[in-house]
C-alpha positions in Angstrom: 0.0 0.0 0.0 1.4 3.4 -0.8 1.7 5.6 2.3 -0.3 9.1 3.1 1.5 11.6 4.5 -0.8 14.5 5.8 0.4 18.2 5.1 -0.6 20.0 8.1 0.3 23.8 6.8 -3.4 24.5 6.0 -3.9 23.9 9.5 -1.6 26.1 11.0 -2.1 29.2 8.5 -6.3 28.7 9.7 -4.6 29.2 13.2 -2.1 31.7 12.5 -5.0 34.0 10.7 -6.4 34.5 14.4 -3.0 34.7 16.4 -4.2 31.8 18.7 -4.0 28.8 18.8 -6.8 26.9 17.6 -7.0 25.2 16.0 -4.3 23.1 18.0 -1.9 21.7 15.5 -0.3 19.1 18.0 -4.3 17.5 18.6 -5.1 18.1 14.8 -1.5 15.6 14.2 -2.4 13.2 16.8 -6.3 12.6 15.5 -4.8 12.5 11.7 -2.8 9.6 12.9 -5.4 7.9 14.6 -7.4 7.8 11.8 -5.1 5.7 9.9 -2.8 8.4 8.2 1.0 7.0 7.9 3.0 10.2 8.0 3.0 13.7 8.5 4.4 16.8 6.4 5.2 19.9 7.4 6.5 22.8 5.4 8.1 25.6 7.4 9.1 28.6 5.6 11.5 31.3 6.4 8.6 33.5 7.3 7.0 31.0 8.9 3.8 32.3 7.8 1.8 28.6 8.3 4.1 26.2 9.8 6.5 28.1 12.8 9.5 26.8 13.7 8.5 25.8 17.1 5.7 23.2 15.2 8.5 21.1 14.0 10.2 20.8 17.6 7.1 20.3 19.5 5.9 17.6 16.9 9.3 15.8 17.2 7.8 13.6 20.2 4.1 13.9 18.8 4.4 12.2 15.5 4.2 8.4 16.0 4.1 7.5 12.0 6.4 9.0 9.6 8.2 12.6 10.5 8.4 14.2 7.1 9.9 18.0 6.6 10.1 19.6 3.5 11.7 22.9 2.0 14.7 24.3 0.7 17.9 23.7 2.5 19.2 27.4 3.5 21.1 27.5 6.6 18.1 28.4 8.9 16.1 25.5 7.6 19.3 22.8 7.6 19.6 24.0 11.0 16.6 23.0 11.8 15.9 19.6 10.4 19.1 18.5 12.3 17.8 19.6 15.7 14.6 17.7 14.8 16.3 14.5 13.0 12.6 13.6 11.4 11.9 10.5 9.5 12.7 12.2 6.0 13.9 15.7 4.5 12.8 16.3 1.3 14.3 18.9 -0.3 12.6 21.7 -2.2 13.7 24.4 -4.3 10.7 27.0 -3.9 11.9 30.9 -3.4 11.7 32.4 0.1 8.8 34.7 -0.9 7.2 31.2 -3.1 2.9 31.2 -2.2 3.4 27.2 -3.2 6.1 24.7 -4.5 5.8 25.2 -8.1 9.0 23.1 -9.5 11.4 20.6 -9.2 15.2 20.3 -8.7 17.6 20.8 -12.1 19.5 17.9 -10.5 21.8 17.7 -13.5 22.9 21.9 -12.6 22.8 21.4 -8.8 24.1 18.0 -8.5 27.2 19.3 -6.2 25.0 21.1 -3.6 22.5 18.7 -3.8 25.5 15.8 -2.8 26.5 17.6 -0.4 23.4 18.6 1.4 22.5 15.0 1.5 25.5 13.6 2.5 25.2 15.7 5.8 21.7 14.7 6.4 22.7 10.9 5.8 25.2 11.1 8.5 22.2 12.2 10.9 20.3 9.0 9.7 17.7 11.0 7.9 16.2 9.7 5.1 16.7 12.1 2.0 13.8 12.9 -0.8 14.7 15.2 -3.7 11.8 17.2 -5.2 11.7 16.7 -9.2 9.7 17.1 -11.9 8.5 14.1 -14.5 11.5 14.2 -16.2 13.8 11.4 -16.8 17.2 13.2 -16.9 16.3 14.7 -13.9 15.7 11.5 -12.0 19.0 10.0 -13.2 20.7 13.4 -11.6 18.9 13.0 -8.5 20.3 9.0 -8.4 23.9 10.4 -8.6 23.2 12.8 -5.5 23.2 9.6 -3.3 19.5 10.7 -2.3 17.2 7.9 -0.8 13.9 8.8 -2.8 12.6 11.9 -5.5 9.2 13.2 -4.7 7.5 13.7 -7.8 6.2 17.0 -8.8 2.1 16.2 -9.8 0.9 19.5 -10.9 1.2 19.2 -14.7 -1.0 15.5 -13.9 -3.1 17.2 -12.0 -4.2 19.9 -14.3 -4.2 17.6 -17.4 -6.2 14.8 -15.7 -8.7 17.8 -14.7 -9.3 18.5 -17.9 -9.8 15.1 -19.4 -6.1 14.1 -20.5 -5.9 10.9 -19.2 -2.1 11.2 -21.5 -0.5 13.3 -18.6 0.2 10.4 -16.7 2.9 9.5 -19.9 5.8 11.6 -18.2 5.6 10.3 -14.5 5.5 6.7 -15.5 8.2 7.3 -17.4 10.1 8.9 -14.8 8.8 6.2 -12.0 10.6 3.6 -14.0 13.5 5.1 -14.1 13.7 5.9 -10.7 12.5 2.0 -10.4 16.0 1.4 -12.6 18.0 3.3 -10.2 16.9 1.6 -7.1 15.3 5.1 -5.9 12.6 5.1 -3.9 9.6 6.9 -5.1 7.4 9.8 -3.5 4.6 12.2 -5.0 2.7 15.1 -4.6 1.4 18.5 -5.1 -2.3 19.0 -6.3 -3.2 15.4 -6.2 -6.6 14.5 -4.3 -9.7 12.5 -4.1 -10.2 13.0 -7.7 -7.1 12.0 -9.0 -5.3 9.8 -6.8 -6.3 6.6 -8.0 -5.6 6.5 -11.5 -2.1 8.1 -10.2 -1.6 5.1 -8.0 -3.0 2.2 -10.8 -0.2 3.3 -13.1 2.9 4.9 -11.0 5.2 1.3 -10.0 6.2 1.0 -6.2 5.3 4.0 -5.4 6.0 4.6 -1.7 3.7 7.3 -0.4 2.1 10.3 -1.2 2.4 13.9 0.5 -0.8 15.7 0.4 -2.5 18.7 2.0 -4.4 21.6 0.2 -6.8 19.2 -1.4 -7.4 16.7 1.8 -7.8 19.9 4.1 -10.5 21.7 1.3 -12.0 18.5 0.7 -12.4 17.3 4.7 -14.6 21.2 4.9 -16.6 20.2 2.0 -17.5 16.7 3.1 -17.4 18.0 7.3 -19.9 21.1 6.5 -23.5 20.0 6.3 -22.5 17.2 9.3 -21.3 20.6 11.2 -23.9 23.0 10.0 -26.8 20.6 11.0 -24.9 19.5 14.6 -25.6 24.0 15.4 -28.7 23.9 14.7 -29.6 20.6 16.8 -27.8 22.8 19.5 -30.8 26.0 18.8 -33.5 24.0 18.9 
């Protein structure tokens, strides 16, 4: 079965827009794993503007699945994944000021930083991801970095399975047997959902685990709201 890794950062920007702190992101982790989830993401950002610093020290003893942290290794953020040692570091390359994640590594161009960033969180015994897009000379750069795993980059999918072109799939298979080749272990994620997950999974070989969080946060209000709505007004009868 491949493994779901919940992104919390929807849940901490909802509790950062009312500078308290509900809701509580340790109780919101803890009830995600017990309702099955295999692994939690988190996605602090220099401004910390969803996930704070703080959040990934206080879930270092709270996660009880798999401790995923993701973004792009500048000092403050290398700092930081070494004081935590979490299950895996996958590495990102979004700009500081970035609203999402919106490519993957040039592994080919970056191959000497990459190597080195990973050899340092391999001596912490952290398991290392590398962020790519579908793209097979990519995934063969990644491979010589020494990382443990890519994460696939599932926008382009996304969008062309929204629209009806069932063909976008082409690319990532592609790359997953590649990766497959290398003996690289294989992540995904970034727009995938209830909508599209499946037909990702059918045709993407050993693929380990998915990372996902806009989607499963918007679609758990969706499919919580009439329960919710109707629960007030049992309480104004």
């Amino acid at each position: 079965m491949t493994k779901l890794s919940v992104n919390v950062n929807k849940i901490a920007t909802l509790r950062n827009s009312r500078g308290g702190n509900v809701p509580n992101i340790i109780t919101v982790v803890t009830d995600i794993e017990s309702f099955g989830a295999q692994g939690i993401t988190i996605h602090p950002r220099p401004d910390e503007r969803h996930i704070k610093h703080q959040d990934a020290r206080d879930l270092k003893d709270v996660v009880t699945t798999e401790y995923n942290i993701e973004g792009n290794p500048i000092q403050q953020f290398m700092d930081l994944v070494l004081e935590v040692k979490p299950t895996q570091v996958t590495l990102v390359p979004d700009a500081e000021d970035a609203i999402t994640s919106n490519a993957g590594w040039d592994t080919i161009k970056h191959k000497g930083f990459l190597k080195e960033i990973i050899s340092t969180f391999k001596e912490n015994h952290i398991r290392t991801s590398i962020f790519v897009d579908a793209d097979s000379k990519m995934v063969e750069g990644a491979a010589e970095t020494g990382t443990d795993r890519i994460e696939l980059y599932t926008e382009s999918y996304a969008e062309a399975y929204g629209k009806g072109n069932l063909k976008g799939i082409r690319p990532f298979i592609e790359a997953a047997q590649v990766a497959n080749t290398l003996r690289l272990g294989i992540n995904a994620g970034h727009d995938l959902s209830l909508a599209n997950i499946k037909y990702f999974k059918e045709n993407i070989p050993n693929l380990l685990e998915v990372s996902i969080g806009h989607a499963l946060i918007c679609e758990s209000l969706y499919l919580g709201l009439e329960n919710v709505v109707n629960m007030y007004l049992n309480k104004l009868l």
